[in-house]
MIVEXSE-567826 format. One record per residue: residue in one letter; y, z, x of N, C-alpha, C in turn. Coordinates in steps of 0.2 Angstrom, whole numbers, plus 5000, padded with zeros to 4 digits. Example, Ala and Ser with C-alpha at 12.3 -4.5 7.8 and 13.67 -1.06 7.14 Angstrom:
BEGIN
+------+------+------+------+------+------+------+------+------+------+
! rest !  nyy !  nzz !  nxx ! cayy ! cazz ! caxx !  cyy !  czz !  cxx !
+------+------+------+------+------+------+------+------+------+------+
!    A ! 4972 ! 5039 ! 5066 ! 4978 ! 5039 ! 5062 ! 4984 ! 5039 ! 5066 !
!    S ! 4989 ! 5035 ! 5064 ! 4995 ! 5036 ! 5068 ! 5000 ! 5039 ! 5064 !
+------+------+------+------+------+------+------+------+------+------+
REM end
This chain:
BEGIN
+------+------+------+------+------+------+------+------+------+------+
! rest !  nyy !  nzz !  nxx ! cayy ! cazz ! caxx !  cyy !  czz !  cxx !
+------+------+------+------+------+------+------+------+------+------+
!    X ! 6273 ! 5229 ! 5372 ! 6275 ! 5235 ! 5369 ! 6281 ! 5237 ! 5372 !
!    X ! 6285 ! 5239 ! 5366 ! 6291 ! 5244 ! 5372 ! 6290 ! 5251 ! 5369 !
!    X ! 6297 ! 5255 ! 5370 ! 6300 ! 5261 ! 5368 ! 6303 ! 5264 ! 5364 !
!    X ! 6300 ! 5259 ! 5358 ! 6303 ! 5258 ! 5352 ! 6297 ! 5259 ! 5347 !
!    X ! 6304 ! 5265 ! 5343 ! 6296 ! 5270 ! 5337 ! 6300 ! 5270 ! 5329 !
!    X ! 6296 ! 5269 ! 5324 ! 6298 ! 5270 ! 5319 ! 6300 ! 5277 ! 5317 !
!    X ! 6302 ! 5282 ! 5313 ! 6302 ! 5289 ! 5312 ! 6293 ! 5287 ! 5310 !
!    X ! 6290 ! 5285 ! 5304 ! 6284 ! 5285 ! 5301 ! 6279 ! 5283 ! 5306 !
!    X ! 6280 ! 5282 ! 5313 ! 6276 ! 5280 ! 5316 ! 6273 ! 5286 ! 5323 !
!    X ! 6266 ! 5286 ! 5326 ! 6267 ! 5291 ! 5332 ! 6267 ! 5289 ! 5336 !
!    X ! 6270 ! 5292 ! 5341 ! 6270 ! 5289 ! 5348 ! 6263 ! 5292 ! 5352 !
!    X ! 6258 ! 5286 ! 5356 ! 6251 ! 5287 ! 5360 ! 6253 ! 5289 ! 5366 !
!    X ! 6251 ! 5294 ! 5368 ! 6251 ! 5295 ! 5375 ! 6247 ! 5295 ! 5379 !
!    X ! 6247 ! 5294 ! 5384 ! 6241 ! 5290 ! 5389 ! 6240 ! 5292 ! 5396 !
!    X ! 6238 ! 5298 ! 5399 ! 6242 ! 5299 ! 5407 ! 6234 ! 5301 ! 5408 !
!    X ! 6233 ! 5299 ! 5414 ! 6228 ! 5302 ! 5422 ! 6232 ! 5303 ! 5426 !
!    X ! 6227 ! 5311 ! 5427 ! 6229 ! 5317 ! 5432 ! 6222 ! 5316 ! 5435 !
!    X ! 6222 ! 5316 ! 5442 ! 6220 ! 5315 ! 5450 ! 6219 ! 5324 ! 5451 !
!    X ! 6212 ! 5326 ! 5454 ! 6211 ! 5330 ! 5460 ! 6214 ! 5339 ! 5457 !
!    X ! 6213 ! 5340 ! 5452 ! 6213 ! 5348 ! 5451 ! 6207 ! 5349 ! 5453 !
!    X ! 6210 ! 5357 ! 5458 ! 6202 ! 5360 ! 5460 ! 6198 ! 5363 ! 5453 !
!    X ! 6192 ! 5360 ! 5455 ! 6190 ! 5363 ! 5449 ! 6187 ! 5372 ! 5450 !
!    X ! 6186 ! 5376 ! 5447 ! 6183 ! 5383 ! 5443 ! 6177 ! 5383 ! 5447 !
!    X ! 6175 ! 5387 ! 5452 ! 6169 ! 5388 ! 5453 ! 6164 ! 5388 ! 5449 !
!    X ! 6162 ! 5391 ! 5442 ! 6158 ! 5393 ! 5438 ! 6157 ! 5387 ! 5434 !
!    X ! 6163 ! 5384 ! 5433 ! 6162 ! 5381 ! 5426 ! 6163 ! 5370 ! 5427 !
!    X ! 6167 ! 5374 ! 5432 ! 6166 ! 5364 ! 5437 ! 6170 ! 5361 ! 5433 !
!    X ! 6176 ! 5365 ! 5429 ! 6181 ! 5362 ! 5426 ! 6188 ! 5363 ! 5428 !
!    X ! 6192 ! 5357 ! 5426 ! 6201 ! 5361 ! 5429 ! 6200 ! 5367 ! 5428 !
!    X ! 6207 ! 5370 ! 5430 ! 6210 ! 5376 ! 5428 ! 6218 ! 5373 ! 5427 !
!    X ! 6219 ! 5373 ! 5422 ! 6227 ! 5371 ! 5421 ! 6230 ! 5371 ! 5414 !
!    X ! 6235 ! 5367 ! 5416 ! 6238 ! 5367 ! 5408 ! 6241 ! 5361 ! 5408 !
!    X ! 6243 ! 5358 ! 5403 ! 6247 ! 5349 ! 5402 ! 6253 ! 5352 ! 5398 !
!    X ! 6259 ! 5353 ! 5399 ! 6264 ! 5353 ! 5394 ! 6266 ! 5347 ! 5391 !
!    X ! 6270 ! 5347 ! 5387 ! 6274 ! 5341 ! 5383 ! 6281 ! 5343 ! 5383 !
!    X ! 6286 ! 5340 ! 5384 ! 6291 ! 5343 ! 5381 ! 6297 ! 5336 ! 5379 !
!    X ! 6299 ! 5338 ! 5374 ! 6304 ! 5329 ! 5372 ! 6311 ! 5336 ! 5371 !
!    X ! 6316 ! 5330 ! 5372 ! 6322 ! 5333 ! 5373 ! 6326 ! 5326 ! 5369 !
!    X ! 6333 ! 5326 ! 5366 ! 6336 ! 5321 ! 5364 ! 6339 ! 5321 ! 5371 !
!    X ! 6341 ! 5314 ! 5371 ! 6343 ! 5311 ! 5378 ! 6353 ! 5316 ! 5379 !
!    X ! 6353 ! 5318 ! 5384 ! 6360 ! 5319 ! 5386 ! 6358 ! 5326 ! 5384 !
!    X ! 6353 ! 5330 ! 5384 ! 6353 ! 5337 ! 5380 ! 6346 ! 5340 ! 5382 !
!    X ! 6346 ! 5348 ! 5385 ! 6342 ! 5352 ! 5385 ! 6336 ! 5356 ! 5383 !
!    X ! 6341 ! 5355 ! 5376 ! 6337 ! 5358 ! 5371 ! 6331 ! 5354 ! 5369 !
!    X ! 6325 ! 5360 ! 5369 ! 6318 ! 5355 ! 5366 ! 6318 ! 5357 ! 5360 !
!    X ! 6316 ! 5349 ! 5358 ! 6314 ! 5348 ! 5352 ! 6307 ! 5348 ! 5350 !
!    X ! 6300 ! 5346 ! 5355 ! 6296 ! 5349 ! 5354 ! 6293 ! 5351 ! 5362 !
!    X ! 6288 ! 5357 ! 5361 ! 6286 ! 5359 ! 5366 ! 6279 ! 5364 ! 5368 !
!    X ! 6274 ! 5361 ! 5369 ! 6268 ! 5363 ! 5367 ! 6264 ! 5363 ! 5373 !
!    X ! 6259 ! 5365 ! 5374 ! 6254 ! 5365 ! 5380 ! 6247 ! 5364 ! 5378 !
!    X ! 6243 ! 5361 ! 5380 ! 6236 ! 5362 ! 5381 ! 6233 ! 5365 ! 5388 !
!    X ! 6226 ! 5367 ! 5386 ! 6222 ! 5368 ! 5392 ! 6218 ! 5363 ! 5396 !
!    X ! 6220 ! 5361 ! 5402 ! 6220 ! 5355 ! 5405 ! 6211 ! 5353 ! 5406 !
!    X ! 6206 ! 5360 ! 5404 ! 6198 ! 5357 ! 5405 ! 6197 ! 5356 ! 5395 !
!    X ! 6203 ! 5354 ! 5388 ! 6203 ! 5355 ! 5385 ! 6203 ! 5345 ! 5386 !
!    X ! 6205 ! 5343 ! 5390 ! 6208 ! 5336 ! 5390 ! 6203 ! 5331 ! 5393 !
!    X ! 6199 ! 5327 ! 5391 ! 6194 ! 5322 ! 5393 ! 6194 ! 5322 ! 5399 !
!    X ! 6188 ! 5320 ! 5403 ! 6185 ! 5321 ! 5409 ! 6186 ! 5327 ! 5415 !
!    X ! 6185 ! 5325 ! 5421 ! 6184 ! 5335 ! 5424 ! 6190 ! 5336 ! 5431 !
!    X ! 6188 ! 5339 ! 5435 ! 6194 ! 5339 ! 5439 ! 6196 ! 5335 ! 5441 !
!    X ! 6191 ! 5329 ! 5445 ! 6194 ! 5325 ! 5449 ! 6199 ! 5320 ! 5445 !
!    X ! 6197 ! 5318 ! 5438 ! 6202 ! 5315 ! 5434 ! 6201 ! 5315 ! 5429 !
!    X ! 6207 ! 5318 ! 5424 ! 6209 ! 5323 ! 5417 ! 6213 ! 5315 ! 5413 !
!    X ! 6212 ! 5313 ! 5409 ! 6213 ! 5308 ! 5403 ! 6215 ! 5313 ! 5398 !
!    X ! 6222 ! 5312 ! 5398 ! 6227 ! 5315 ! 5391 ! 6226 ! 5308 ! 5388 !
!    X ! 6227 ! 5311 ! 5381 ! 6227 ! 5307 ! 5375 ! 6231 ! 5309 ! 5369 !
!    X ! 6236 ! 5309 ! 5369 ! 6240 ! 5314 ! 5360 ! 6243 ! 5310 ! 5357 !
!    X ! 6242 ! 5310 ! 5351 ! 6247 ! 5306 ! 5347 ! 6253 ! 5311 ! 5344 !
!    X ! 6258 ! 5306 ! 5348 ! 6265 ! 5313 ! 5343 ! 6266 ! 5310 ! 5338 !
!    X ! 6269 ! 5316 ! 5334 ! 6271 ! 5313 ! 5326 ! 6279 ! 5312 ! 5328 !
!    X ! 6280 ! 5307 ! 5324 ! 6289 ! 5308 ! 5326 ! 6293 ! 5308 ! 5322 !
!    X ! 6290 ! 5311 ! 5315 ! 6293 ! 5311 ! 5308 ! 6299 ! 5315 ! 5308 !
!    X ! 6299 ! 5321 ! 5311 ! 6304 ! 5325 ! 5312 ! 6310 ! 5323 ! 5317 !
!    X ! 6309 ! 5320 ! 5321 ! 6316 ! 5317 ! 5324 ! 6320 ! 5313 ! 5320 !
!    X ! 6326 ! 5313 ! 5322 ! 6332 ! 5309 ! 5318 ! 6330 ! 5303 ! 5323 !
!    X ! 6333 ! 5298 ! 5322 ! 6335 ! 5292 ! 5324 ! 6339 ! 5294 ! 5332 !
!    X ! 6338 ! 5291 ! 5338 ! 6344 ! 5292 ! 5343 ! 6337 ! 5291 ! 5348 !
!    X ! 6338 ! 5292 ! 5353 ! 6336 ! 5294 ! 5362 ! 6333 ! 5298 ! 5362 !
!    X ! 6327 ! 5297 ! 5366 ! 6325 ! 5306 ! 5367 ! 6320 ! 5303 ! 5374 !
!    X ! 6320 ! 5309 ! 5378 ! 6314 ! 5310 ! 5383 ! 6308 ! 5315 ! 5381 !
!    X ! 6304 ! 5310 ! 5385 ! 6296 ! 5315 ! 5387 ! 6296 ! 5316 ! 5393 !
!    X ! 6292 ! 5325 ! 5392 ! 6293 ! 5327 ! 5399 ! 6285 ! 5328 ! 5399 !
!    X ! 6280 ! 5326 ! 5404 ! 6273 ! 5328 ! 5403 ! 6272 ! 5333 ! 5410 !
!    X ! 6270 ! 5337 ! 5411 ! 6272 ! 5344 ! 5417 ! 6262 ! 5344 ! 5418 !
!    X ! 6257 ! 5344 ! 5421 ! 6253 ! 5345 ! 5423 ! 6252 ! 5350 ! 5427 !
!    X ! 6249 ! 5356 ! 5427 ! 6249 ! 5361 ! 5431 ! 6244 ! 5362 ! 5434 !
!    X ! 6241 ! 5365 ! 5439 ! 6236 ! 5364 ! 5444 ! 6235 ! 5371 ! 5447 !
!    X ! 6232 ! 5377 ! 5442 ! 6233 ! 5386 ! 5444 ! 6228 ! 5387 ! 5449 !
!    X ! 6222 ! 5382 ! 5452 ! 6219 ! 5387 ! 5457 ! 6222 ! 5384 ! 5465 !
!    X ! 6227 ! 5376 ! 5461 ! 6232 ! 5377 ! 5469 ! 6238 ! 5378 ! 5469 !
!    X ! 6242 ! 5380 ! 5464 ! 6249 ! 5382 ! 5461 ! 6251 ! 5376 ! 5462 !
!    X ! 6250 ! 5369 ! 5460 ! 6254 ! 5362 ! 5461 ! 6255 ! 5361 ! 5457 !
!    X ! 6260 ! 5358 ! 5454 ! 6261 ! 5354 ! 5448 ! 6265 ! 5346 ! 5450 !
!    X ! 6263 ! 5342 ! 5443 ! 6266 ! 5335 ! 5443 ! 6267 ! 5335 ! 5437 !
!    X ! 6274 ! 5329 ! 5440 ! 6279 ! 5327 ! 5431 ! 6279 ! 5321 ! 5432 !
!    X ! 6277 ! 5318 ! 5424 ! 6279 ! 5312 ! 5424 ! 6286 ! 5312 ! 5417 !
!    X ! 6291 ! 5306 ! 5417 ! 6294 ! 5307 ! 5414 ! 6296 ! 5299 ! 5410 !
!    X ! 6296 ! 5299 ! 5404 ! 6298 ! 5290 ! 5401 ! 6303 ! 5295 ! 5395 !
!    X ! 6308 ! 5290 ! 5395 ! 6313 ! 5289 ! 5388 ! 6308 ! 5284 ! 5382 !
!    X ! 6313 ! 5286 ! 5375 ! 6309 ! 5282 ! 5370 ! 6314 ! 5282 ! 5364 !
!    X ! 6314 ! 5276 ! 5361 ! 6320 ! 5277 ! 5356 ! 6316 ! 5277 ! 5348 !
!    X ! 6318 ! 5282 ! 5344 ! 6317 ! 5282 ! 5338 ! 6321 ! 5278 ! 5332 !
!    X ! 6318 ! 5275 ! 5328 ! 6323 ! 5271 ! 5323 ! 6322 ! 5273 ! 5315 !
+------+------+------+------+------+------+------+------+------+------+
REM end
């Protein structure tokens, strides 16, 4: 597999997240997963979304993201993912980051 997408095609994403405290009450994260893509050499997001981290398979000790991006609307060119995990009952966060080219 590489990092090469059709526009008609989605791109799967696949990330484990370790060790959010869980919620006394409900024995689930407390967080949030952002997304964010950017065309390469540029600021601007292009998309940029969040979910709720006890929204996303399994429980605190370890959160399985799974999104299918549509990537109909991008042109052709370079772009990054930015995936931001937040962690609100320790104020921690983690980034992961992959480039990906659209054709």
């Amino acid at each position: 597999m590489d990092n090469t997408f059709h526009r008609n095609e989605k791109m799967g994403i696949y990330l484990q997240v370790y060790n959010f405290e869980a919620d006394e009450k409900t024995r689930k994260p407390e967080g949030t997963i952002r997304y964010e893509v950017t065309r390469k050499g540029s600021d601007d997001k292009l998309l940029d979304f969040s979910q709720e981290a006890d929204q996303a398979t399994g429980g605190a000790s370890q959160i399985v993201v799974e999104q299918m991006l549509p990537l109909q609307n991008l042109e052709p060119g370079q772009y990054n993912l930015k995936i931001t995990a937040t962690d609100k009952k320790r104020n921690q966060t983690v980034t992961q980051a992959a480039s990906f080219t659209v054709i």
